[in-house]
TIVOVO-624263 format. One record per residue (C-alpha): residue number from 1; residue in one letter; x, y, z. Coordinates in nm, 3 decimals, decimal comma, always signed. Example, Ala and Ser with C-alpha at 12.3 -4.5 7.8 and 13.67 -1.06 7.14 Angstrom:
<atoms>
@paba: 1	drenlum: A	px: +1,230	py: -0,450	pz: +0,780 $
@paba: 2	drenlum: S	px: +1,367	py: -0,106	pz: +0,714 $
</atoms>
This chain:
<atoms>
@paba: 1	drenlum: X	px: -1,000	py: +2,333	pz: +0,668 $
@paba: 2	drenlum: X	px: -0,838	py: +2,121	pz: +0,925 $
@paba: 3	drenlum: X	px: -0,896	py: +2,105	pz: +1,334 $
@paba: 4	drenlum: X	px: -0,584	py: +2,275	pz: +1,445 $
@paba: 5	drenlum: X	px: -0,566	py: +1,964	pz: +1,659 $
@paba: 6	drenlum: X	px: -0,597	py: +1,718	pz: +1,369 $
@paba: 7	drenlum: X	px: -0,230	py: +1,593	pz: +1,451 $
@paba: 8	drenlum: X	px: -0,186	py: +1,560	pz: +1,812 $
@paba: 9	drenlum: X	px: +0,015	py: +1,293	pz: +1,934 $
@paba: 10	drenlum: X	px: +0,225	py: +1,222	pz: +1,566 $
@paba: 11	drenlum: X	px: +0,606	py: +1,258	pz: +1,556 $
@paba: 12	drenlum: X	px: +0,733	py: +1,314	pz: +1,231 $
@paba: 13	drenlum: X	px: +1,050	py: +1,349	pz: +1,067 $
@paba: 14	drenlum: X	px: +1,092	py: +1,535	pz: +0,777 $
@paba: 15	drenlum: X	px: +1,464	py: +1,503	pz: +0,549 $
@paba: 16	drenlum: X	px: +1,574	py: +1,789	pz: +0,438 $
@paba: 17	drenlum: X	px: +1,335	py: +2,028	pz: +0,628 $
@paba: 18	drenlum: X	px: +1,564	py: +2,306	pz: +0,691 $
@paba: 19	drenlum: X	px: +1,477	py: +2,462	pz: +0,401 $
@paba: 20	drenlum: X	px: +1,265	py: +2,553	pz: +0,141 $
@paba: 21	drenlum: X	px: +0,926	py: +2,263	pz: +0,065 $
@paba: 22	drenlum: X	px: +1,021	py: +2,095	pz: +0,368 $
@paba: 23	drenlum: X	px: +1,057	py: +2,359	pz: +0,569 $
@paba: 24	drenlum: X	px: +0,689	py: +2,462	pz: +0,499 $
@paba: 25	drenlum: X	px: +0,558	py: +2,097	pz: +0,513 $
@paba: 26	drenlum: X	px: +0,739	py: +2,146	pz: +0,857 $
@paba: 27	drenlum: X	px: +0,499	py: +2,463	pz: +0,951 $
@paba: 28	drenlum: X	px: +0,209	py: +2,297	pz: +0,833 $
@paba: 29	drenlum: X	px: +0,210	py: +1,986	pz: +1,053 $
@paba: 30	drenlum: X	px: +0,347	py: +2,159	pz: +1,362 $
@paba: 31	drenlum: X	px: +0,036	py: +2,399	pz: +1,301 $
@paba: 32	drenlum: X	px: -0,162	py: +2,122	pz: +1,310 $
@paba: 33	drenlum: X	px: -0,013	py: +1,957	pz: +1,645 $
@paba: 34	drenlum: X	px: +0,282	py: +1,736	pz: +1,533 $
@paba: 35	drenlum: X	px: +0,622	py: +1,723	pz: +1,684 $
@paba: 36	drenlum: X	px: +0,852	py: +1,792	pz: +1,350 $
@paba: 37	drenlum: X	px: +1,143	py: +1,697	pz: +1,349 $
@paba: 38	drenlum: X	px: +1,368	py: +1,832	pz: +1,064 $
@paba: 39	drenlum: X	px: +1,742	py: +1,664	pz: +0,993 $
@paba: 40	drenlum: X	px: +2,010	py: +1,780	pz: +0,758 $
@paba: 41	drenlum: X	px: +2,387	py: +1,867	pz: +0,742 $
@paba: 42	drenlum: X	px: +2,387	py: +2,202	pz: +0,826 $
@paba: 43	drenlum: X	px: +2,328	py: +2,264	pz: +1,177 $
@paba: 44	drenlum: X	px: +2,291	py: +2,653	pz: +1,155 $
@paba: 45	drenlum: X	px: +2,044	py: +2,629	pz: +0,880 $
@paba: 46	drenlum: X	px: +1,827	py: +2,381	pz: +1,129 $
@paba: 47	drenlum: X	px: +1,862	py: +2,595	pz: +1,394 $
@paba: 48	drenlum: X	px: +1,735	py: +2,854	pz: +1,273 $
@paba: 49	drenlum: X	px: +1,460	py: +2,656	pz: +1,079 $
@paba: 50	drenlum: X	px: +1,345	py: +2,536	pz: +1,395 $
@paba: 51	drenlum: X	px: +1,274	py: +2,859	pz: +1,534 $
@paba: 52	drenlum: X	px: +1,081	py: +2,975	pz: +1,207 $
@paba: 53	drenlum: X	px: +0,894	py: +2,668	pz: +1,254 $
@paba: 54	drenlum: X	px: +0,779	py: +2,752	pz: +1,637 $
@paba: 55	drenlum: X	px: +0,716	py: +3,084	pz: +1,583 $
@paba: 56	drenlum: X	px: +0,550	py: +3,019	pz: +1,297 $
@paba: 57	drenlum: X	px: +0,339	py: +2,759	pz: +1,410 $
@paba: 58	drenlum: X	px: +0,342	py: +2,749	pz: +1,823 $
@paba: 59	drenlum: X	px: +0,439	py: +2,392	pz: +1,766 $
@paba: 60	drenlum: X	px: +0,701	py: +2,166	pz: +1,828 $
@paba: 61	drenlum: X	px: +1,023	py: +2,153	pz: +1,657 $
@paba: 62	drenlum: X	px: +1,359	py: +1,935	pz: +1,665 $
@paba: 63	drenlum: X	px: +1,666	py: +1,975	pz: +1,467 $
@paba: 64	drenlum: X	px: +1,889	py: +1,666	pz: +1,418 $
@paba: 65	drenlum: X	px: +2,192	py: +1,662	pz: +1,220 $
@paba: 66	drenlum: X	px: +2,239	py: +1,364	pz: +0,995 $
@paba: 67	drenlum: X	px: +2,351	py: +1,288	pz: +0,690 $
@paba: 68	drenlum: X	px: +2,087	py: +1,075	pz: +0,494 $
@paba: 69	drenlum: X	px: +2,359	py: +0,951	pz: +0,195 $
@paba: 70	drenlum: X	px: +2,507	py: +0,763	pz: +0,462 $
@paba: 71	drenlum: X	px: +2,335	py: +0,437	pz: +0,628 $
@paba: 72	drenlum: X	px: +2,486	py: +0,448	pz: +1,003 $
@paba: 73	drenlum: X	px: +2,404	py: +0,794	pz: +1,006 $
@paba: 74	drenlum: X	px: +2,051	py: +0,734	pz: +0,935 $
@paba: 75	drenlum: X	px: +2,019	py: +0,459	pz: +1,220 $
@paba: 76	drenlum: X	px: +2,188	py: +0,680	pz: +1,481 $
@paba: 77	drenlum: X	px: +1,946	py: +0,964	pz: +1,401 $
@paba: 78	drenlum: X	px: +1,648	py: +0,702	pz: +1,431 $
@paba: 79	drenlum: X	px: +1,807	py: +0,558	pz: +1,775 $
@paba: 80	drenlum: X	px: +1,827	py: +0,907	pz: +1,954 $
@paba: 81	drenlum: X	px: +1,466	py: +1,014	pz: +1,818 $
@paba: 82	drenlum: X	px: +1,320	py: +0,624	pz: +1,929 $
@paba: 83	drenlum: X	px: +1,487	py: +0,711	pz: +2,277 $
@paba: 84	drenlum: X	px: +1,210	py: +0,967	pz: +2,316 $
@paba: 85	drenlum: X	px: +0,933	py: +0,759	pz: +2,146 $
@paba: 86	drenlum: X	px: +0,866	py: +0,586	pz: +1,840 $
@paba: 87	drenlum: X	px: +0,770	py: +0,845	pz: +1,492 $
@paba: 88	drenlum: X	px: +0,453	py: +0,799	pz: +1,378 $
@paba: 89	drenlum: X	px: +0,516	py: +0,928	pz: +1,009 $
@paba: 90	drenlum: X	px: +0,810	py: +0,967	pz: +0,757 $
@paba: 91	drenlum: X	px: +0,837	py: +1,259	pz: +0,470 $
@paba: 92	drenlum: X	px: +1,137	py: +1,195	pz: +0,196 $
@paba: 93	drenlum: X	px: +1,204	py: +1,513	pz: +0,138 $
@paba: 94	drenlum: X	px: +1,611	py: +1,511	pz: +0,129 $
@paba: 95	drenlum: X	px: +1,698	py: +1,634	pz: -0,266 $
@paba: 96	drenlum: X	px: +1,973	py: +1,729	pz: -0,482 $
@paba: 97	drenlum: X	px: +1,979	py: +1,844	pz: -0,834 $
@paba: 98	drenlum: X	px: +2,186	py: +2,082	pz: -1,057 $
@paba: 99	drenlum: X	px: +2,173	py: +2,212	pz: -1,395 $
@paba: 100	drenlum: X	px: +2,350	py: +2,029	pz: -1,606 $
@paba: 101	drenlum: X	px: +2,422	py: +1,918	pz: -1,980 $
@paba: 102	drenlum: X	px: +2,376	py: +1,519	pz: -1,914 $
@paba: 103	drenlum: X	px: +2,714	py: +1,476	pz: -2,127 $
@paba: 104	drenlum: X	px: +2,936	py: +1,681	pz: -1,936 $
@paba: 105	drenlum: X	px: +2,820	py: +1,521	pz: -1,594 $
@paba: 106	drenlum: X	px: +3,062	py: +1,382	pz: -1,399 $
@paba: 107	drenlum: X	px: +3,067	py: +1,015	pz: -1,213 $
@paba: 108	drenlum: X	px: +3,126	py: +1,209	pz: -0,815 $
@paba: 109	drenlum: X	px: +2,815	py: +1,426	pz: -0,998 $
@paba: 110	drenlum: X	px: +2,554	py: +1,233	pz: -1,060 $
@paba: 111	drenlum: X	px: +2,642	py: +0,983	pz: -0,730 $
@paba: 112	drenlum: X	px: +2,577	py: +1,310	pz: -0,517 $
@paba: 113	drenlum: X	px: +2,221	py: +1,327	pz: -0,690 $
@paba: 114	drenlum: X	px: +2,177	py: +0,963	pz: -0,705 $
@paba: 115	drenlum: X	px: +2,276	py: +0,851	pz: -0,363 $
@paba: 116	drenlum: X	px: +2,090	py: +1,188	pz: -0,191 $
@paba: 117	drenlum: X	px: +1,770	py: +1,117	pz: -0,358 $
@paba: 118	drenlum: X	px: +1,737	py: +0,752	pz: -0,372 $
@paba: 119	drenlum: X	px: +1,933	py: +0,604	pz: -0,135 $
@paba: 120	drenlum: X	px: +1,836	py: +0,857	pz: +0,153 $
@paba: 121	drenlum: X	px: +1,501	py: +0,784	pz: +0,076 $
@paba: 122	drenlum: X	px: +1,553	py: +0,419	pz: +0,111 $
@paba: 123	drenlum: X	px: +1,767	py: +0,472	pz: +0,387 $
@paba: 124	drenlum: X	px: +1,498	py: +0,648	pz: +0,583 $
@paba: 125	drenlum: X	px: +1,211	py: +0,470	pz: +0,487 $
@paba: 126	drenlum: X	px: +1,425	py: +0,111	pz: +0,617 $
@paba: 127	drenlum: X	px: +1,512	py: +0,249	pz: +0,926 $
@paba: 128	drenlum: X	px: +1,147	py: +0,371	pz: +0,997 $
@paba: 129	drenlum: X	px: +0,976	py: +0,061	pz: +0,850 $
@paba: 130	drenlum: X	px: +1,180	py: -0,184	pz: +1,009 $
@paba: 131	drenlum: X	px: +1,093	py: -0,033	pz: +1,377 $
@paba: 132	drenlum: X	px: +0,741	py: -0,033	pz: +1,333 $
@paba: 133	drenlum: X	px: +0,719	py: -0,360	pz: +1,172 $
@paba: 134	drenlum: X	px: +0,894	py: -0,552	pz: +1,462 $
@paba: 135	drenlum: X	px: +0,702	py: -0,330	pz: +1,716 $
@paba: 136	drenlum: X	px: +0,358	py: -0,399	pz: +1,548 $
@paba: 137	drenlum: X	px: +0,324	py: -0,027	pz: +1,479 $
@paba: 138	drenlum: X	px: +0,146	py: +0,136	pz: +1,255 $
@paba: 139	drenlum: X	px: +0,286	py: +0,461	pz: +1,048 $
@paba: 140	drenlum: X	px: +0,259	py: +0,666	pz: +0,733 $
@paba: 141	drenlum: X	px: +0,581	py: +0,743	pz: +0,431 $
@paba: 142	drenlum: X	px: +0,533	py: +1,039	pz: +0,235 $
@paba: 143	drenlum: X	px: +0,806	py: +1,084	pz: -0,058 $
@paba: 144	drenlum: X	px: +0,801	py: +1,411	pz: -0,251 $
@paba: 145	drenlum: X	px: +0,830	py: +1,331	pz: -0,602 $
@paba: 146	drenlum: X	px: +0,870	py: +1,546	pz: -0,930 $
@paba: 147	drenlum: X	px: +0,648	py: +1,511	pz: -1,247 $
@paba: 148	drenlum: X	px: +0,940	py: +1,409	pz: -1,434 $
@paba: 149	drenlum: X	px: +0,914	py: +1,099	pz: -1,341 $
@paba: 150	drenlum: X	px: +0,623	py: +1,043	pz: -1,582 $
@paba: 151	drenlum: X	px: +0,747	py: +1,332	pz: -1,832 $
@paba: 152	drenlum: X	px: +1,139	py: +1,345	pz: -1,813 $
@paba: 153	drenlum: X	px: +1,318	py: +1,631	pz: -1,827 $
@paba: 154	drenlum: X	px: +1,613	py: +1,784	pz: -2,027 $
@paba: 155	drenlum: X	px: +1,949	py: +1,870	pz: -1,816 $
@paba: 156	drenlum: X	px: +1,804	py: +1,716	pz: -1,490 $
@paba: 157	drenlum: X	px: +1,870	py: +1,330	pz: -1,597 $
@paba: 158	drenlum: X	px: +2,020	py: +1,213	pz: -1,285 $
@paba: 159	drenlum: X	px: +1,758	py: +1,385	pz: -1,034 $
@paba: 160	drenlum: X	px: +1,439	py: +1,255	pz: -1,291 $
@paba: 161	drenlum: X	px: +1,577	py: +0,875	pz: -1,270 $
@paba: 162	drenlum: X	px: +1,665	py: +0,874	pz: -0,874 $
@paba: 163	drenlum: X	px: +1,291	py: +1,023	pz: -0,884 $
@paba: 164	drenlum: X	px: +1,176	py: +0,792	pz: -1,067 $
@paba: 165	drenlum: X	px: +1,372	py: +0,508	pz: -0,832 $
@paba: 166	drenlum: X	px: +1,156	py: +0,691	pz: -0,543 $
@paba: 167	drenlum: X	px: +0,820	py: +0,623	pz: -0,735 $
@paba: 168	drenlum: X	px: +0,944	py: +0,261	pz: -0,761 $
@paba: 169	drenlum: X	px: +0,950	py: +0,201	pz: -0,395 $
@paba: 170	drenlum: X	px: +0,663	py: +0,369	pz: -0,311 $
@paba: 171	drenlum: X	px: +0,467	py: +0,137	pz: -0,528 $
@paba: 172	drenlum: X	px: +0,684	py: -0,186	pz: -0,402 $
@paba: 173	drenlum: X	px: +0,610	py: -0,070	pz: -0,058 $
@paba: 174	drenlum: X	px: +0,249	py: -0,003	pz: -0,032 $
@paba: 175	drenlum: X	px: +0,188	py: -0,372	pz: -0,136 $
@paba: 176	drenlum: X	px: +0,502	py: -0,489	pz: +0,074 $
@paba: 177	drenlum: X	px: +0,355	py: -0,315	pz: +0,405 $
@paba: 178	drenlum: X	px: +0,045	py: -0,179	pz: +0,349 $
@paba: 179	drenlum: X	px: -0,093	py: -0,545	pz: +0,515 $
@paba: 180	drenlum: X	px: +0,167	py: -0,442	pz: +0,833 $
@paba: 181	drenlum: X	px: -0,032	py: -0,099	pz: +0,883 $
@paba: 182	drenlum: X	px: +0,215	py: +0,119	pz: +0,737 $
@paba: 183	drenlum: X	px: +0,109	py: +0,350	pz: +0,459 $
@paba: 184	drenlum: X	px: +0,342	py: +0,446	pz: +0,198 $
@paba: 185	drenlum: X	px: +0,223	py: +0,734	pz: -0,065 $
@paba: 186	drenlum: X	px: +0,442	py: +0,993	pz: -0,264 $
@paba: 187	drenlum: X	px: +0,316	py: +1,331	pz: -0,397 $
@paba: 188	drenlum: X	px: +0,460	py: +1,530	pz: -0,710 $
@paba: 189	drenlum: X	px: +0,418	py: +1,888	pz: -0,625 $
@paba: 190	drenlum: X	px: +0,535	py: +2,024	pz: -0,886 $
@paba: 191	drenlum: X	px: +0,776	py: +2,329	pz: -0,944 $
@paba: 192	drenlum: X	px: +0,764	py: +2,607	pz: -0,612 $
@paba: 193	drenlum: X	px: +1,015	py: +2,846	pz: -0,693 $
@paba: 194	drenlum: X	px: +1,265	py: +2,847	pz: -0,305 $
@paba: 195	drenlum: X	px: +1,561	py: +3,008	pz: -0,305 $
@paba: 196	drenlum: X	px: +1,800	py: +2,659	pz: -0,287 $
@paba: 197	drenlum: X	px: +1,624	py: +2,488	pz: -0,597 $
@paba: 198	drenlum: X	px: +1,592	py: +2,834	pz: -0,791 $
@paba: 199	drenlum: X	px: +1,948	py: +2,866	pz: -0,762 $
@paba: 200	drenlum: X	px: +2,088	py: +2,561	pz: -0,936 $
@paba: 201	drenlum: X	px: +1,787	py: +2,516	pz: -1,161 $
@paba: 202	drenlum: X	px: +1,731	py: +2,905	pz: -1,292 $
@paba: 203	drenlum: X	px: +2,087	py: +3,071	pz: -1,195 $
@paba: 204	drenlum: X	px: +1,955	py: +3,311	pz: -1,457 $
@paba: 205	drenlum: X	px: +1,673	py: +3,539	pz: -1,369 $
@paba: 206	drenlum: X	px: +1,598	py: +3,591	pz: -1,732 $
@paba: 207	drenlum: X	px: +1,607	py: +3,231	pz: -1,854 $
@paba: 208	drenlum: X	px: +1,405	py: +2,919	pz: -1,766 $
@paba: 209	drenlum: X	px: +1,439	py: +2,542	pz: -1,866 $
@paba: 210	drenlum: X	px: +1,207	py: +2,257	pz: -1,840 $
@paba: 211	drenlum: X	px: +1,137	py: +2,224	pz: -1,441 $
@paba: 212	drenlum: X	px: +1,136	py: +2,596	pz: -1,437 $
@paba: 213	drenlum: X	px: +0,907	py: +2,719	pz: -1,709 $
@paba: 214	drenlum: X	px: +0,592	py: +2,805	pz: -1,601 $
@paba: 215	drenlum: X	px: +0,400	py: +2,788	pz: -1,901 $
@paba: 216	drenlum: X	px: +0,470	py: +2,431	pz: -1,869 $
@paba: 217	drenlum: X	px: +0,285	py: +2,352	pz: -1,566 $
@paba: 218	drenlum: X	px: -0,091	py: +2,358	pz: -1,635 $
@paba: 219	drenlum: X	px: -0,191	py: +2,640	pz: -1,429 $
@paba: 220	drenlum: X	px: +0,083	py: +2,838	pz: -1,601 $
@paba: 221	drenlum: X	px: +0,220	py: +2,937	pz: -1,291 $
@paba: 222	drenlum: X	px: +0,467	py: +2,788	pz: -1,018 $
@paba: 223	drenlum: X	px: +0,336	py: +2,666	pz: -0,659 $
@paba: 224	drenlum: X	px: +0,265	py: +2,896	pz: -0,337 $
@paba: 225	drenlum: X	px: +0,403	py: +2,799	pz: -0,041 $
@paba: 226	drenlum: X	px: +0,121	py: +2,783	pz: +0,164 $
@paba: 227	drenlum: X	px: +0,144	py: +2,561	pz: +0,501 $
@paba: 228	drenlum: X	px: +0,064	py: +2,229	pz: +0,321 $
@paba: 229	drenlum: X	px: -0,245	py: +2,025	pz: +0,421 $
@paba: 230	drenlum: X	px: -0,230	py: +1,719	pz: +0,636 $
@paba: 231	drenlum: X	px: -0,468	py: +1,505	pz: +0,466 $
@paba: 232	drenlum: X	px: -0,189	py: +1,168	pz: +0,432 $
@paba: 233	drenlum: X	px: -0,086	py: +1,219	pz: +0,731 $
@paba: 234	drenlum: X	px: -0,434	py: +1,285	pz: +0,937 $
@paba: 235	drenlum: X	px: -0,597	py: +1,004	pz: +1,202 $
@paba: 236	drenlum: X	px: -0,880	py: +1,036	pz: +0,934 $
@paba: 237	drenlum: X	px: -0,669	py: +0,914	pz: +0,603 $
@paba: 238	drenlum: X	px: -0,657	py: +0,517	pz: +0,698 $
@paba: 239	drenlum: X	px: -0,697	py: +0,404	pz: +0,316 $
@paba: 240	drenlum: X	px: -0,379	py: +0,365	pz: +0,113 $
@paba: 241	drenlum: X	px: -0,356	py: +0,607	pz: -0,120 $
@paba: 242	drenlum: X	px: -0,225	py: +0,524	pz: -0,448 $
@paba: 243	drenlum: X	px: -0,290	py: +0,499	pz: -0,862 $
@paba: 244	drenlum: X	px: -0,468	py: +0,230	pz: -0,826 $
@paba: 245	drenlum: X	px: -0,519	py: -0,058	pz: -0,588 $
@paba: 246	drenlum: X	px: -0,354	py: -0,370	pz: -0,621 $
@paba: 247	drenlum: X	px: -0,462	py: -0,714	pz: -0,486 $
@paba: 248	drenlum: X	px: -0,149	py: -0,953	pz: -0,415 $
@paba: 249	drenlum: X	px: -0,215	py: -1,295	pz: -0,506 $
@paba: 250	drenlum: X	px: -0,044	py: -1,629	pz: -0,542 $
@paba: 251	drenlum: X	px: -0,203	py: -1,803	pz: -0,923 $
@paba: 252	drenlum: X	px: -0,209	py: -2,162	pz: -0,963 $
@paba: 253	drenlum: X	px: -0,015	py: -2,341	pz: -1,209 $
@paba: 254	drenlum: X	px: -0,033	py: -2,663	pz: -1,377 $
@paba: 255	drenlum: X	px: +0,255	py: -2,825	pz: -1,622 $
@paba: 256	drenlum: X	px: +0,162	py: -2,786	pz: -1,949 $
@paba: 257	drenlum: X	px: +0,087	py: -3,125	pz: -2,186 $
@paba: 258	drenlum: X	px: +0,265	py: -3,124	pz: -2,567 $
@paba: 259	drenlum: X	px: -0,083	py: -3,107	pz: -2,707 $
@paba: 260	drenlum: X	px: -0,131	py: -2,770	pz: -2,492 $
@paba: 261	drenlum: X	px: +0,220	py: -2,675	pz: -2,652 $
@paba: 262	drenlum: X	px: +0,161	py: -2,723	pz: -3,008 $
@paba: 263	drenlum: X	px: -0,218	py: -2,562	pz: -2,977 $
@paba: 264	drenlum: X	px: -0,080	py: -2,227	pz: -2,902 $
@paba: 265	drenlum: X	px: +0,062	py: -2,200	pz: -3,252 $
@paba: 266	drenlum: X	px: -0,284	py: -2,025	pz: -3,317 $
@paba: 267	drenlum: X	px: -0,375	py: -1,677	pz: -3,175 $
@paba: 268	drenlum: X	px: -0,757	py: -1,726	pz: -3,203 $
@paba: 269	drenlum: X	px: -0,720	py: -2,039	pz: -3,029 $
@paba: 270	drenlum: X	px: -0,494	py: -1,876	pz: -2,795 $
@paba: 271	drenlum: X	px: -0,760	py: -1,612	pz: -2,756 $
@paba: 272	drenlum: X	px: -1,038	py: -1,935	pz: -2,693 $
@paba: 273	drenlum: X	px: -0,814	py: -2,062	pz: -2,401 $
@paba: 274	drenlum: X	px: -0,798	py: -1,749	pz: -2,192 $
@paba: 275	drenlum: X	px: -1,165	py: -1,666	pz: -2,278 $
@paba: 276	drenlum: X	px: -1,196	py: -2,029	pz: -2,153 $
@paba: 277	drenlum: X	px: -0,991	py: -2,097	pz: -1,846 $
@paba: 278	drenlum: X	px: -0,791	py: -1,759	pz: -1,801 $
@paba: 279	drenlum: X	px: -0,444	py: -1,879	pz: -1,987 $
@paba: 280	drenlum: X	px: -0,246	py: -1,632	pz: -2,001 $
@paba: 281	drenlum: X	px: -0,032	py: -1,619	pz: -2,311 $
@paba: 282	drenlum: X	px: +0,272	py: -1,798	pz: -2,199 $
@paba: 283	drenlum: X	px: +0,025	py: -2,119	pz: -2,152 $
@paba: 284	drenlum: X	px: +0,057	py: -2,089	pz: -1,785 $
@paba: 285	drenlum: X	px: -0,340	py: -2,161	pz: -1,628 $
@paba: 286	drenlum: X	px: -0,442	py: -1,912	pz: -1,371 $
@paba: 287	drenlum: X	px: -0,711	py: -2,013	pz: -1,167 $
@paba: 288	drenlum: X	px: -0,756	py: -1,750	pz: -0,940 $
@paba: 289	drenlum: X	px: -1,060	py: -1,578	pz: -1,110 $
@paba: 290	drenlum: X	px: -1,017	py: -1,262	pz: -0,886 $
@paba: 291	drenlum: X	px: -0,736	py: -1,165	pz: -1,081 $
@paba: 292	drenlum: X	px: -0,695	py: -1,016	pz: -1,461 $
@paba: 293	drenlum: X	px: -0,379	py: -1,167	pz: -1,612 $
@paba: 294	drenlum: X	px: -0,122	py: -0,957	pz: -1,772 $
@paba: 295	drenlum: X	px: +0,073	py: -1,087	pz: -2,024 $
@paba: 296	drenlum: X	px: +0,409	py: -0,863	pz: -2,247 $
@paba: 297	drenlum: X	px: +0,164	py: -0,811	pz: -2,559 $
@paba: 298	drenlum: X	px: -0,137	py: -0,934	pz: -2,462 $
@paba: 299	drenlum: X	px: -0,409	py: -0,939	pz: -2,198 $
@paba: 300	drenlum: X	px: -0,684	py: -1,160	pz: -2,062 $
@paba: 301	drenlum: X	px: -0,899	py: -1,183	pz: -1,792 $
@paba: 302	drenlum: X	px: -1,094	py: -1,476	pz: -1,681 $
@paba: 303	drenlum: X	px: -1,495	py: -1,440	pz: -1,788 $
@paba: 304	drenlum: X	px: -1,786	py: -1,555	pz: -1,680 $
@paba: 305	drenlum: X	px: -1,876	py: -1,848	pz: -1,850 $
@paba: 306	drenlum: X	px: -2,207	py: -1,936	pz: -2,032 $
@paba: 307	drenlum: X	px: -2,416	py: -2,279	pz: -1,987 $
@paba: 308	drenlum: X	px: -2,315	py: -2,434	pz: -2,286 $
@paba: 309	drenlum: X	px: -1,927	py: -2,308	pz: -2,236 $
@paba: 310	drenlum: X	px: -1,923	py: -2,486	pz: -1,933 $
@paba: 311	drenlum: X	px: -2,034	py: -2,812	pz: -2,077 $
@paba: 312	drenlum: X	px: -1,817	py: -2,810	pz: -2,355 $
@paba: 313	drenlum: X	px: -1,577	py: -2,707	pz: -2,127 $
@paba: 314	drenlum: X	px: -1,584	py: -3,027	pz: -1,932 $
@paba: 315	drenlum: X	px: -1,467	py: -3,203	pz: -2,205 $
@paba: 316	drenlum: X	px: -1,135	py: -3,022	pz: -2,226 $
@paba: 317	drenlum: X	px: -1,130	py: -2,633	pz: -2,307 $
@paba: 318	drenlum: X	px: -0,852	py: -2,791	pz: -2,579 $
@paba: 319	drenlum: X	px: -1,075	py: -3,065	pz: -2,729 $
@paba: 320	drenlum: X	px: -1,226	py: -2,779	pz: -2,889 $
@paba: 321	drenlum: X	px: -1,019	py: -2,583	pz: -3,052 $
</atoms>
């Protein structure tokens, strides 16, 4: 589907890509002409995973130790890869998770989830961002999500809200840096059954909950590990990928007069002022008609107005009502 030299020239670093998803996502952009490089704690498991990932591919692959819970860690791993040249493209891929009733879950527990998942994520995507920002660089974040975040999940609490943490930047992000040339997307993959997430989600052969149930997942089967495609991170993807666009903007404001006040007692003439002037339902005046105002409990967009609207209009939207 792809040139096999779609990827030339990209350095990425994938967390957690000694094993299992990562480990393929590893394959797939080596195959594709990417230098990987994979970092965990392990240094035996990335050995080795860098030699599947050659031989596998015929690419190029680097294993870095590094712990991603921990900050200084993070920027010593960036500083020795930025020695050789600046990455081109991030993929959050660093997890933990564990069966567990939420009840019995201990404090050290869920802060091995929490700070794995979220923080390393944050971590990684600073350390990138920041580089690439001050050098005027462009580059790509990928974050490997779960479909939790939208569904929730029983007995996986603490990996479903670090998740959902994950989701949260991505969308802060994109609008934060998108601007700067650096795209930030996440994908939810859904459930691939690898040996180090079967083992603390279905210990069990015989039994399955929630993120391991295939009848679940609307293809009623589990993923195939299959040398994911490079599409996000391809010379070809420049749009930001995401939900759905957003357009930043800075709305107008203007101080509100007692008559204004005591008017909004009404919610049809509430309703006549944002049909009007785009009020949104606080009172607050937005006059930046490329925008559609949303308001806790209520929503309204600026409209086009008609002939006799704007006359009456120059009289004072408020006169009328």
């Amino acid at each position: 589907m792809f040139d096999a030299a779609v990827l030339n020239g990209k350095r990425i670093l994938i967390t957690g890509g000694g094993t299992g998803l990562g480990k393929e996502m590893a394959v797939g952009l080596a195959a594709h002409g990417a230098h990987v490089y994979i970092c965990g704690r392990r240094k035996e498991i990335l050995d080795h995973a860098a030699q599947e990932i050659l031989a596998r591919s015929g690419g190029q692959a680097t294993a870095l130790l590094a712990n991603v819970r921990d900050p200084d860690s993070i920027e010593a791993l960036m500083t020795s890869i930025w020695e050789e040249g600046p990455l081109t493209g991030l993929v959050n891929n660093a997890a933990a998770n564990f069966l567990a009733p939420t009840e019995s879950l201990s404090p050290r527990g869920y802060e091995a989830v929490r700070s794995t998942v979220m923080d390393g994520s944050f971590y990684a995507s600073l350390a990138c961002g920041k580089r690439w920002i001050a050098a005027g660089l462009p580059g790509v974040i990928i974050s490997n999500l779960v479909t939790w975040v939208w569904t929730g999940s029983a007995y996986v609490v603490p990996a479903a809200m670090a998740k959902a943490a994950v989701h949260a930047m991505t969308m802060s992000l994109a609008v934060e840096w998108g601007p700067k040339g650096i795209r930030v997307n996440a994908i939810a993959p859904g459930p691939f059954p690898t040996e180090g997430a079967w083992d603390k989600l279905n210990p069990l052969a015989e039994t399955g909950v929630g993120a391991t149930q295939a009848d679940e997942v609307p293809l009623r089967r589990f993923g195939i590990l299959r040398r994911p495609a490079p599409l996000l991170d391809s010379r070809n993807c420049r749009r930001p990928i995401g939900s759905a666009p957003v357009k930043p903007f800075k709305p107008q404001y203007r101080k509100r007069s007692r008559r204004d006040q005591s008017n909004f007692g009404s919610s049809r003439r509430l309703q006549k002022a944002c049909r009007y002037e785009g009020r949104g339902a606080d009172g607050t005046v937005h006059t930046d008609k490329d925008i559609r105002v949303h308001h806790p409990g209520r929503s309204c967009a600026p409209r086009s107005r008609s002939r006799g609207a704007r006359k009456s209009n120059r009289r004072g939207v408020l006169s009328r009502i």
